[in-house]
C-alpha positions in Angstrom: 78.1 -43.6 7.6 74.7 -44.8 8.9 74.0 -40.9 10.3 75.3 -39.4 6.8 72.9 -41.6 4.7 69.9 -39.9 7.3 70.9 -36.6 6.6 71.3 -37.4 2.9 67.4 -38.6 2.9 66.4 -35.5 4.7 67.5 -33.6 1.6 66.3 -36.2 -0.8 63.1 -35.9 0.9 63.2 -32.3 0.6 64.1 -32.0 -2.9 62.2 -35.2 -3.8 58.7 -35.1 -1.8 57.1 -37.7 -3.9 59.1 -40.3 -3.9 61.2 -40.4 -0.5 59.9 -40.0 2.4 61.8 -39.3 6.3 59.3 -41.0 8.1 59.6 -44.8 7.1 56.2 -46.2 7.6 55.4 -43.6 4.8 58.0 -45.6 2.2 57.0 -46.6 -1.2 58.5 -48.9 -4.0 60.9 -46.8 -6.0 62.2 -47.3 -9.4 64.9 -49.8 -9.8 68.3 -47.7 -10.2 66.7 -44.4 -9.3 69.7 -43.1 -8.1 71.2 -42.6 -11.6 68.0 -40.0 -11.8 69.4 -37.8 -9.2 71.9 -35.5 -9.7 74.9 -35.7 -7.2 75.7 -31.8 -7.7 72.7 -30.4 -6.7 72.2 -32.7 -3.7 75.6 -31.7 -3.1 74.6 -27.4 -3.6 71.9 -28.1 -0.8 73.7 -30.2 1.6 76.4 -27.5 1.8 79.0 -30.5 0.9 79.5 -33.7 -1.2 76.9 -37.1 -0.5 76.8 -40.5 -0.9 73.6 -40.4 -3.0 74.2 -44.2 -3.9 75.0 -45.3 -0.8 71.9 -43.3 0.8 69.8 -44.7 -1.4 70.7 -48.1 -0.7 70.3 -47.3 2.9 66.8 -46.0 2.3 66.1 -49.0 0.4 67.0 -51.6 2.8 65.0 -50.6 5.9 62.4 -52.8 7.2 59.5 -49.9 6.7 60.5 -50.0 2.9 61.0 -53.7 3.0 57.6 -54.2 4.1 56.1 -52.1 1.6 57.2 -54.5 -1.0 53.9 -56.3 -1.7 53.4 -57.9 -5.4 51.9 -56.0 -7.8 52.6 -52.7 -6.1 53.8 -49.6 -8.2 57.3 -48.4 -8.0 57.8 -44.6 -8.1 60.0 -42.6 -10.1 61.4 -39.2 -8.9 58.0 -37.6 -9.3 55.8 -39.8 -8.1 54.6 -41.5 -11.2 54.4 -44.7 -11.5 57.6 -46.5 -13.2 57.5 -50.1 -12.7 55.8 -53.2 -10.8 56.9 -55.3 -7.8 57.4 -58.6 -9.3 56.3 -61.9 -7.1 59.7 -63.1 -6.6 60.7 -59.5 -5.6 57.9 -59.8 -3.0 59.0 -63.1 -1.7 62.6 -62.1 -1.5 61.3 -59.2 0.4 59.0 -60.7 3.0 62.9 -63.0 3.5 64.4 -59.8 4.6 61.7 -58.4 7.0 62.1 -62.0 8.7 65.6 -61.6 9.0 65.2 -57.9 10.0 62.9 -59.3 12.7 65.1 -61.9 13.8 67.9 -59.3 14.8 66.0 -57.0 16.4 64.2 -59.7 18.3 68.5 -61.2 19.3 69.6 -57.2 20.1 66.1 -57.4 22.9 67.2 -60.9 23.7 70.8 -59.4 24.9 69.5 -56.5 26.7 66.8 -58.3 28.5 69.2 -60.5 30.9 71.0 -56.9 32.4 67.9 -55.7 32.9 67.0 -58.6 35.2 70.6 -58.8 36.8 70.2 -55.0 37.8 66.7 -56.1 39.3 68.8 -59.1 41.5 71.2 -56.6 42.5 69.0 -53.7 43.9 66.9 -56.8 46.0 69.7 -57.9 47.5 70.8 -55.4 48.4 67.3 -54.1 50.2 66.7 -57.7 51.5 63.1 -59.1 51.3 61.8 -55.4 51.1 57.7 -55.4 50.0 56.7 -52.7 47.4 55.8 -50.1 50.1 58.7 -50.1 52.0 60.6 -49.3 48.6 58.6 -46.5 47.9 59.6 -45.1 51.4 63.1 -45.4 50.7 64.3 -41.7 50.5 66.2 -40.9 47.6 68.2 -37.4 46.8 66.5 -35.9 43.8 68.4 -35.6 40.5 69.9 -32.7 39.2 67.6 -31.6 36.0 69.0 -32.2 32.4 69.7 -28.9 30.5 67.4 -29.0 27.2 69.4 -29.8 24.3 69.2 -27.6 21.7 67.8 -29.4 18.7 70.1 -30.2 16.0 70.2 -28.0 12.8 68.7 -29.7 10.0 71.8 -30.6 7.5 74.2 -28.0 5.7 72.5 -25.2 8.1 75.7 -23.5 9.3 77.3 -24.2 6.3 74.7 -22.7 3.7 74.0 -19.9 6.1 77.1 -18.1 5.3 77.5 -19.4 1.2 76.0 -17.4 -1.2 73.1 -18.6 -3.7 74.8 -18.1 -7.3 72.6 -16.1 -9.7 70.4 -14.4 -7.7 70.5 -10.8 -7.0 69.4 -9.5 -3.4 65.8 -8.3 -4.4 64.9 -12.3 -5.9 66.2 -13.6 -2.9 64.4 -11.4 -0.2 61.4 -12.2 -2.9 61.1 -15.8 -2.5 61.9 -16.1 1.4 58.6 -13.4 2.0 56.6 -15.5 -0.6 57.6 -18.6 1.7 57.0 -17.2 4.6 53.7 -15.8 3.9 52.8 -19.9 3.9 52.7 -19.7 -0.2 53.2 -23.4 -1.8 57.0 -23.7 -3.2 55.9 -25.2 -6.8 54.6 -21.9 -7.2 57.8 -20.0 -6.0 59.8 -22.2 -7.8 57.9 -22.0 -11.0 57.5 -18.2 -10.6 61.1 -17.8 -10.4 62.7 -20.4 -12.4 64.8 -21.8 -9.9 65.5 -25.3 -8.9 64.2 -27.2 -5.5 67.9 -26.8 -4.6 68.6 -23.4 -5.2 65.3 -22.7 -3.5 66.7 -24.9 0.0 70.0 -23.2 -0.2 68.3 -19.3 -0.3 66.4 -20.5 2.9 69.0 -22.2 4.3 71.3 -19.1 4.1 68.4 -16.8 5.6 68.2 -19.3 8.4 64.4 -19.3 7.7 62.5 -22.4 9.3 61.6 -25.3 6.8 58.0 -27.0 6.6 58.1 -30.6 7.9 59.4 -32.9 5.1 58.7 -36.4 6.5 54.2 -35.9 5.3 53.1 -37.6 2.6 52.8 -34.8 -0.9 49.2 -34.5 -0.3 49.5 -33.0 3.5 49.3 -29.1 4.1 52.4 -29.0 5.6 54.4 -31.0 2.4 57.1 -29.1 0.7 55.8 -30.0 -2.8 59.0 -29.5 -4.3 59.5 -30.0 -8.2 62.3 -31.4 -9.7 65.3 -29.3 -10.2 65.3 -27.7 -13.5 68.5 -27.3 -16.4 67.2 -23.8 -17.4 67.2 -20.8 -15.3 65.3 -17.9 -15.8 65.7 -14.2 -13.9 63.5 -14.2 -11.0 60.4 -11.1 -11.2 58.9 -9.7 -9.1 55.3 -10.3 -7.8 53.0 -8.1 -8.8 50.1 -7.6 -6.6 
């Protein structure tokens, strides 16, 4: 499940900008029981298939870069960024616990892969005798075939989304808000504009196949999707007068 619950923060971060973040050096505080803020359905409408939102969450939560950001008297975040709660002292202290216990099994996981490394090392001596550094780098050696490039994976729900249709939206809003997006135009305007949801806004692009800004920067960057919040009403989509 560990992969599901990092493709189910890619679309939290997505749909939630403000408050979770890919990247986690960039993690804040975030409201206690913030999950029950998020709806599973439209998570759901942008991943192209049903989440673990609570388990995700939890995930999120118990990483070391959010562990560490757990400093008393620091602001926890609610779904928009606003401040909705304090780190308590004990909270702190129970934190710094768990980045010390983090530490101690990364440091174990080294610890274990350290004594192959060495072993290897023995091996490939022996078996070249007392060789000095230069005569190893004389040692002819048949080049290696070159790795075909990957292709990079599709972020989450692509394929799936690409063929789904968006749900109340004719043809002319839709080709409207991918221009507007790709002409570099901030979504909080699109999506206020059109009275859609963050959601319903992923899924349009998503089914376009068009290319998605960099969701792991903090809200303040250029390149941030500044999302809003999905909303309950929706309103037909106009067209953009110029």
């Amino acid at each position: 499940m560990t992969q599901d619950h990092k493709q189910v923060i890619e679309i939290l971060a997505l749909c939630f900008p403000k408050a979770f973040f890919v990247e986690p050096r960039q993690r804040l505080p975030l409201k206690h029981q913030i999950e029950k803020d998020i709806k599973p359905d439209e998570v759901a409408l942008a991943a192209g298939q049903p989440v673990d939102v609570n388990g995700a969450v939890d995930f999120y939560r118990s990483h070391y870069g959010y562990q560490i950001q757990l400093q008393a008297g620091a602001a926890r975040l609610d779904l928009n960024g606003n401040r909705a709660g304090t780190v308590t002292d004990g909270e702190a202290i129970a934190a710094r616990q768990r980045v010390v216990e983090i530490r101690k099994v990364m440091q174990e996981r080294k610890a274990q892969q350290q004594p192959q490394t060495t072993a290897a090392g023995r091996v490939l001596q022996s078996m070249h005798g007392n060789n000095s550094d230069d005569q190893f780098k004389k040692i002819d050696a048949s080049p290696l075939p070159k790795a075909s490039a990957s292709p990079t994976p599709p972020m989450p729900a692509a394929a799936t989304q690409a063929s789904r249709p968006v749900k109340g939206l004719s043809s002319e809003q839709k080709q409207n808000i991918i221009a507007r997006y790709r002409a570099g135009e901030h979504t909080d305007g699109i999506i206020r504009d059109c009275g859609i949801s963050s959601t319903t806004l992923y899924s349009v692009l998503h089914a376009a196949e068009v290319p998605l800004r960099h969701p792991g920067r903090p809200a303040g960057s250029p390149t941030s999707m500044h999302l809003r919040l999905p909303r309950s009403r929706r309103w037909r989509c106009r067209t953009r007068h110029r």
